[in-house]
KOLVOSE-43415 format. One record per residue: residue number from 1; residue in three letters; x, y, z of N, C-alpha, C, O, CB in turn. Coordinates in nm, 4 decimals. Last residue first. Glycine has a CB too. Layout:
BEGIN
+------+------+----------+----------+----------+----------+----------+----------+----------+----------+----------+----------+----------+----------+----------+----------+----------+
| resi | resn |   n_east |  n_north |     n_up |  ca_east | ca_north |    ca_up |   c_east |  c_north |     c_up |   o_east |  o_north |     o_up |  cb_east | cb_north |    cb_up |
+------+------+----------+----------+----------+----------+----------+----------+----------+----------+----------+----------+----------+----------+----------+----------+----------+
|  NUM |  ALA |        X |        Y |        Z |        X |        Y |        Z |        X |        Y |        Z |        X |        Y |        Z |        X |        Y |        Z |
...
+------+------+----------+----------+----------+----------+----------+----------+----------+----------+----------+----------+----------+----------+----------+----------+----------+
This chain:
BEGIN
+------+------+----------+----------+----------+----------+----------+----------+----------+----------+----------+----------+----------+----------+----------+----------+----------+
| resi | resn |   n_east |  n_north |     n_up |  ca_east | ca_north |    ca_up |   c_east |  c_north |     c_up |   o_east |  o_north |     o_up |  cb_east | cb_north |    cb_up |
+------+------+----------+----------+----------+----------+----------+----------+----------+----------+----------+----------+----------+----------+----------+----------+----------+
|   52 |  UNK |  14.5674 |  -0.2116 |  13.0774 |  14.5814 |  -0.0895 |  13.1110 |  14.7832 |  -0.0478 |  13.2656 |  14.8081 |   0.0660 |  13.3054 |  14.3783 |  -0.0695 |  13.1867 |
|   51 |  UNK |  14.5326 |  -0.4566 |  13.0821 |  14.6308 |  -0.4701 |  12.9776 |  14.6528 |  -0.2633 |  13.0044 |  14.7442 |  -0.2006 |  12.9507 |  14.5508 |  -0.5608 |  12.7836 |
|   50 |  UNK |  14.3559 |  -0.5102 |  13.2793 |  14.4742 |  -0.5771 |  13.2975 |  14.5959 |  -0.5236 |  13.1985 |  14.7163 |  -0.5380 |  13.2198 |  14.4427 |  -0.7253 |  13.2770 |
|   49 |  UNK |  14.1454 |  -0.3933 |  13.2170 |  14.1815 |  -0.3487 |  13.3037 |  14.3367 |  -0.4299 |  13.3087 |  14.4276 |  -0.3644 |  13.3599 |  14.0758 |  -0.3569 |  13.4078 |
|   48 |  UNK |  14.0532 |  -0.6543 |  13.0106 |  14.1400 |  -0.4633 |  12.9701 |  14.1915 |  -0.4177 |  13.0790 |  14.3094 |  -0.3876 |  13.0603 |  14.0295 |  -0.3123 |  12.9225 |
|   47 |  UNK |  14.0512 |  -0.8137 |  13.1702 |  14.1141 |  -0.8020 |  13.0589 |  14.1681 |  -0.6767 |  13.0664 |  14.2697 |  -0.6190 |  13.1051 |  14.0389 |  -0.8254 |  12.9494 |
|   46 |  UNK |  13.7976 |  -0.6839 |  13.2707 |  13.8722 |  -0.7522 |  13.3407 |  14.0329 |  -0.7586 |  13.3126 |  14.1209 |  -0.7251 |  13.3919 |  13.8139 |  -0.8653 |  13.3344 |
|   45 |  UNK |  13.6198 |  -0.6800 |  13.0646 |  13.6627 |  -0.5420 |  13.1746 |  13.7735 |  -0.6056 |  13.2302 |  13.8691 |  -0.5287 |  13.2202 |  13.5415 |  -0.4864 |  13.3120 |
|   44 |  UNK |  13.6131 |  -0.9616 |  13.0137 |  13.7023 |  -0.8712 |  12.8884 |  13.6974 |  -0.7047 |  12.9818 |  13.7820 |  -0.6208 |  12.9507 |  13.5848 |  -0.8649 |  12.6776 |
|   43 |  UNK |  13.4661 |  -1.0783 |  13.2700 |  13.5724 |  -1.0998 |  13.2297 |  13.6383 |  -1.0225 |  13.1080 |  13.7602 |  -1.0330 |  13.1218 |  13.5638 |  -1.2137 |  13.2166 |
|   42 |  UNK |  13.1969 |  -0.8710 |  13.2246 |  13.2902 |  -0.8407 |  13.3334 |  13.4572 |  -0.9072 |  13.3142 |  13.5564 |  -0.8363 |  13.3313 |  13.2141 |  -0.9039 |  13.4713 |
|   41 |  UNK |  13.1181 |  -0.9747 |  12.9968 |  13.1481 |  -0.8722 |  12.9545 |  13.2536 |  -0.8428 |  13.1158 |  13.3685 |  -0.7991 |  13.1090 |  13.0046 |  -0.7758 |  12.9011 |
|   40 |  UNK |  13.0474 |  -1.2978 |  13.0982 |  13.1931 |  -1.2920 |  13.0180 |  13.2200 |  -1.1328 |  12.9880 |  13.3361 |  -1.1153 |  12.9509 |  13.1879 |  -1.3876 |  12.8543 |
|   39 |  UNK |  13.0320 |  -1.2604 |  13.4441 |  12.9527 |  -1.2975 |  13.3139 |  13.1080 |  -1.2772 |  13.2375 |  13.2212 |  -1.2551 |  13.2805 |  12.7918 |  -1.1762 |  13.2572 |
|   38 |  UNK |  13.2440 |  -1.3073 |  13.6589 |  13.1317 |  -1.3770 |  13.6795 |  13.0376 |  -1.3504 |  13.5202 |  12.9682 |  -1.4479 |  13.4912 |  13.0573 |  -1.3155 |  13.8331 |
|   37 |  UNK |  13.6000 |  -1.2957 |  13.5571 |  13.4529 |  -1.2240 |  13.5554 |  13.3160 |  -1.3759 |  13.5860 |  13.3104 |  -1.4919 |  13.5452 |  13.4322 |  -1.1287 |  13.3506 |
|   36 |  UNK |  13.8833 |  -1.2346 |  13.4189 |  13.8133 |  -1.3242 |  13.4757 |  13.7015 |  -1.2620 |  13.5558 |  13.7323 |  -1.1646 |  13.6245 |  13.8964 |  -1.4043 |  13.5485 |
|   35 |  UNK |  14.1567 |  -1.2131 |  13.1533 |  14.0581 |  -1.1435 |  13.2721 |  13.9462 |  -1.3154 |  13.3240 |  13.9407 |  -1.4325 |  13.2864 |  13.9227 |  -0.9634 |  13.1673 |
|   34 |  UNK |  14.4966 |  -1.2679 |  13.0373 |  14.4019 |  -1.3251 |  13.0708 |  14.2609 |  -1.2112 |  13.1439 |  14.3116 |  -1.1095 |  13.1914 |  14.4710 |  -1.4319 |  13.1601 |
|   33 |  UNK |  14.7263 |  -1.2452 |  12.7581 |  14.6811 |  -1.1750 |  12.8364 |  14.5130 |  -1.2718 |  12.9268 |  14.4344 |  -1.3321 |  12.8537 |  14.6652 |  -1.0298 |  12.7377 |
|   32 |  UNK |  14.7625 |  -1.3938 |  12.5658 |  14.8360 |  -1.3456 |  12.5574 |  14.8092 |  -1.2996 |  12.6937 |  14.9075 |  -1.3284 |  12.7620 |  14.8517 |  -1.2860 |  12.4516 |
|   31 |  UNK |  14.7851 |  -1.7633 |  12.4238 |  14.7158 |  -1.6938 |  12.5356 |  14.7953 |  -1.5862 |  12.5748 |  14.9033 |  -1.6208 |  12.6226 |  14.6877 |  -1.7802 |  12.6536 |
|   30 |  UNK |  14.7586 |  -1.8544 |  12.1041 |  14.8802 |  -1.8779 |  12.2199 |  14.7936 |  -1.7165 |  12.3426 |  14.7656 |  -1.6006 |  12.3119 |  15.1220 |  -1.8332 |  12.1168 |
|   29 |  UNK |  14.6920 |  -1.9231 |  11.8452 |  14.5585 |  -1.9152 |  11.9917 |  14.7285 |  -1.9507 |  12.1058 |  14.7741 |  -2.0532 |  12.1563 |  14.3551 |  -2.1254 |  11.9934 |
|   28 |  UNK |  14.7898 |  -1.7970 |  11.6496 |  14.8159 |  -1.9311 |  11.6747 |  14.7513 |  -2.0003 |  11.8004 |  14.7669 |  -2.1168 |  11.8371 |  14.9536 |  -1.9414 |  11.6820 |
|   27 |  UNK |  14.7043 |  -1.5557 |  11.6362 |  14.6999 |  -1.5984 |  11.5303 |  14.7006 |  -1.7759 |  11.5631 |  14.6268 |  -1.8587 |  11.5097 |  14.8148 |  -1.5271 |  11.4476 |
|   26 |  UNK |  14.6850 |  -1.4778 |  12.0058 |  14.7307 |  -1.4653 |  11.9054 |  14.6894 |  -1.5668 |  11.7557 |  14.6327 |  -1.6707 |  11.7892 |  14.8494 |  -1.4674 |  11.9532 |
|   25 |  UNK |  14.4212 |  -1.3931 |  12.2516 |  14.5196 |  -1.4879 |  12.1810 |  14.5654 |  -1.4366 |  12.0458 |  14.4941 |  -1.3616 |  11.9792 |  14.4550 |  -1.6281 |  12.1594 |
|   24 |  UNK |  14.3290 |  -1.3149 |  12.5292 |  14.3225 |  -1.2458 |  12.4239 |  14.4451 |  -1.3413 |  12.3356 |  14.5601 |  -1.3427 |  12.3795 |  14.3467 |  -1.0764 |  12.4576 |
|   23 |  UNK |  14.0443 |  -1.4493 |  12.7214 |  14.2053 |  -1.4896 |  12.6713 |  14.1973 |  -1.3956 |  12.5382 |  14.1022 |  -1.3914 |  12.4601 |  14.2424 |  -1.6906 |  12.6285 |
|   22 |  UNK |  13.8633 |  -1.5013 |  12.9924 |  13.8233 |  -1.4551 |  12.8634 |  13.9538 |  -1.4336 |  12.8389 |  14.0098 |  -1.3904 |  12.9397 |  13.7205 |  -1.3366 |  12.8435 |
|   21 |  UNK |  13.6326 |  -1.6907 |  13.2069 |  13.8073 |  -1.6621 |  13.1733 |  13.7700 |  -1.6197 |  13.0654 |  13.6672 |  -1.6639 |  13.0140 |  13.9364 |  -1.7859 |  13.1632 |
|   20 |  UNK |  13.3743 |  -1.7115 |  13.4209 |  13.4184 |  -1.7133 |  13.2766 |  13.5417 |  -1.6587 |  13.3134 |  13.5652 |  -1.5962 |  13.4168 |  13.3312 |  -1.6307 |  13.1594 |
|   19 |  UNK |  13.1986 |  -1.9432 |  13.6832 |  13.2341 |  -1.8079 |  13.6236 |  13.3333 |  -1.8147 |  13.4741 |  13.3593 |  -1.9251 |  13.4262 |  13.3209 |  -1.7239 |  13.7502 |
|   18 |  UNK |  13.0591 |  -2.1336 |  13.7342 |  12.9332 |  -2.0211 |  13.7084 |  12.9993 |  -1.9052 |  13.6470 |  12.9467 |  -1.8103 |  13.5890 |  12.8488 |  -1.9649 |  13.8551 |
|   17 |  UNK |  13.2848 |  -2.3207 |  13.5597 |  13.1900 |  -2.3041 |  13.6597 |  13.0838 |  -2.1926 |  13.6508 |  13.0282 |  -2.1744 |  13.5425 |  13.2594 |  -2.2883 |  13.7726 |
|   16 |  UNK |  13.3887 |  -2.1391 |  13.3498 |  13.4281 |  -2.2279 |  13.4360 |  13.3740 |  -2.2276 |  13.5554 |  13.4048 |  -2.1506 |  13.6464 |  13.5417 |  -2.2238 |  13.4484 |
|   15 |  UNK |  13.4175 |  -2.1093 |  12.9929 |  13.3402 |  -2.1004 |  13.1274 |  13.4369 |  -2.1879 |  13.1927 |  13.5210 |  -2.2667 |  13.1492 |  13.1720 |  -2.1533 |  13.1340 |
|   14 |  UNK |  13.6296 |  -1.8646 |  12.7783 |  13.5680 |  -2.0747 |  12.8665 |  13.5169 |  -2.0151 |  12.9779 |  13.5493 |  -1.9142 |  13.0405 |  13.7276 |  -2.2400 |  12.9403 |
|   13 |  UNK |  13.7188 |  -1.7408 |  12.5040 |  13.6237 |  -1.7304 |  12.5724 |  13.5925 |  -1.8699 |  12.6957 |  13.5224 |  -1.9654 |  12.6622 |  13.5236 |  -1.7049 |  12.4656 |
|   12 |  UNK |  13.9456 |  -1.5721 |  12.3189 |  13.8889 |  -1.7025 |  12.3544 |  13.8090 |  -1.6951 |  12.4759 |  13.8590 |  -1.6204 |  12.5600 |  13.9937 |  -1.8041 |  12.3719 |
|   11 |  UNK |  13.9990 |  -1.2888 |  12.0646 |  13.9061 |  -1.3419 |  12.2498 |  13.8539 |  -1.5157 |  12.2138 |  13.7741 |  -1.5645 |  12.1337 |  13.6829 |  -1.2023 |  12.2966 |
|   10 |  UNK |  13.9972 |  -1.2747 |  11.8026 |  14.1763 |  -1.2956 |  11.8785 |  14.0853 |  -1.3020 |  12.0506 |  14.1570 |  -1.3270 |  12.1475 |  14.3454 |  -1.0841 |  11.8463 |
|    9 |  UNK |  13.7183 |  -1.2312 |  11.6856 |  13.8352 |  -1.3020 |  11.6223 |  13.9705 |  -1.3758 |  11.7665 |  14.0054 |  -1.4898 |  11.7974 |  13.9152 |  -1.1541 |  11.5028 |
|    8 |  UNK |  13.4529 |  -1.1364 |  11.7815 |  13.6028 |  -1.1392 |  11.8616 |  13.6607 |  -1.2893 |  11.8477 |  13.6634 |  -1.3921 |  11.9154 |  13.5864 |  -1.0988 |  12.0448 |
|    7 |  UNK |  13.1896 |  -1.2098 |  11.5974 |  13.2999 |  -1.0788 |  11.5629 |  13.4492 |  -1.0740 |  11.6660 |  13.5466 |  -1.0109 |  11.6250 |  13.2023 |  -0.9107 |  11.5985 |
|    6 |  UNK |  13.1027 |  -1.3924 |  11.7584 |  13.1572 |  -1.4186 |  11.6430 |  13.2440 |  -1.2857 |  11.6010 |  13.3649 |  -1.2882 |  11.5779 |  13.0455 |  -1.4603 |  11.5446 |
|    5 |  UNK |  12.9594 |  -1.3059 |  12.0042 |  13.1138 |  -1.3942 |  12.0114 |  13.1482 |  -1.4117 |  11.9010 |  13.2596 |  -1.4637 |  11.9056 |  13.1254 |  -1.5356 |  12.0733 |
|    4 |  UNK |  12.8225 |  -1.0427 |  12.0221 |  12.8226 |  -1.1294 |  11.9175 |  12.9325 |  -1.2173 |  11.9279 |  13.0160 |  -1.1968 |  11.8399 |  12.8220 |  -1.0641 |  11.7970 |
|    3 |  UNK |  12.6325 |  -0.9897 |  12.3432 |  12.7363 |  -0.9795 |  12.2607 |  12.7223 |  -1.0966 |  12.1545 |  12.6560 |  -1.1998 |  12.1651 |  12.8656 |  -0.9813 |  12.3413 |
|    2 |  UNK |  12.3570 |  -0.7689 |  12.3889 |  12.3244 |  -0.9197 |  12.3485 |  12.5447 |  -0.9273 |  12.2932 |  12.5746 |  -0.8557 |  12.1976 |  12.1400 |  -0.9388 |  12.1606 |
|    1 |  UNK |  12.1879 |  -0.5754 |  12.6047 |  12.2738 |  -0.5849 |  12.4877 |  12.3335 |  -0.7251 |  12.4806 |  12.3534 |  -0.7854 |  12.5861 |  12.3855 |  -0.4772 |  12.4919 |
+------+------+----------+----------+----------+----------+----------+----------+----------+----------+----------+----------+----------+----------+----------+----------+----------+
């Protein structure tokens, strides 16, 4: 399954290094919540698990 980075409006997305940070941001890209993951679907599990 292929993700569409265009449909996640309020997810900023950066690599870093082999691994990814994925940022749930506001209107004004102010960083609300963070995950972090070796691909980017493990970083937004990551996320959520955080916001759980």
């Amino acid at each position: 399954m292929e993700l569409n980075t265009n449909q996640l409006k309020f997810i900023k997305i950066n690599q870093l290094g082999e691994s990814y940070s994925v940022s749930l941001v506001d209107n004004k890209e102010f960083e609300i919540i963070k995950g972090y993951g070796s691909t980017v679907i493990e970083a937004i599990n990551d996320m959520h698990d955080n916001l759980i």
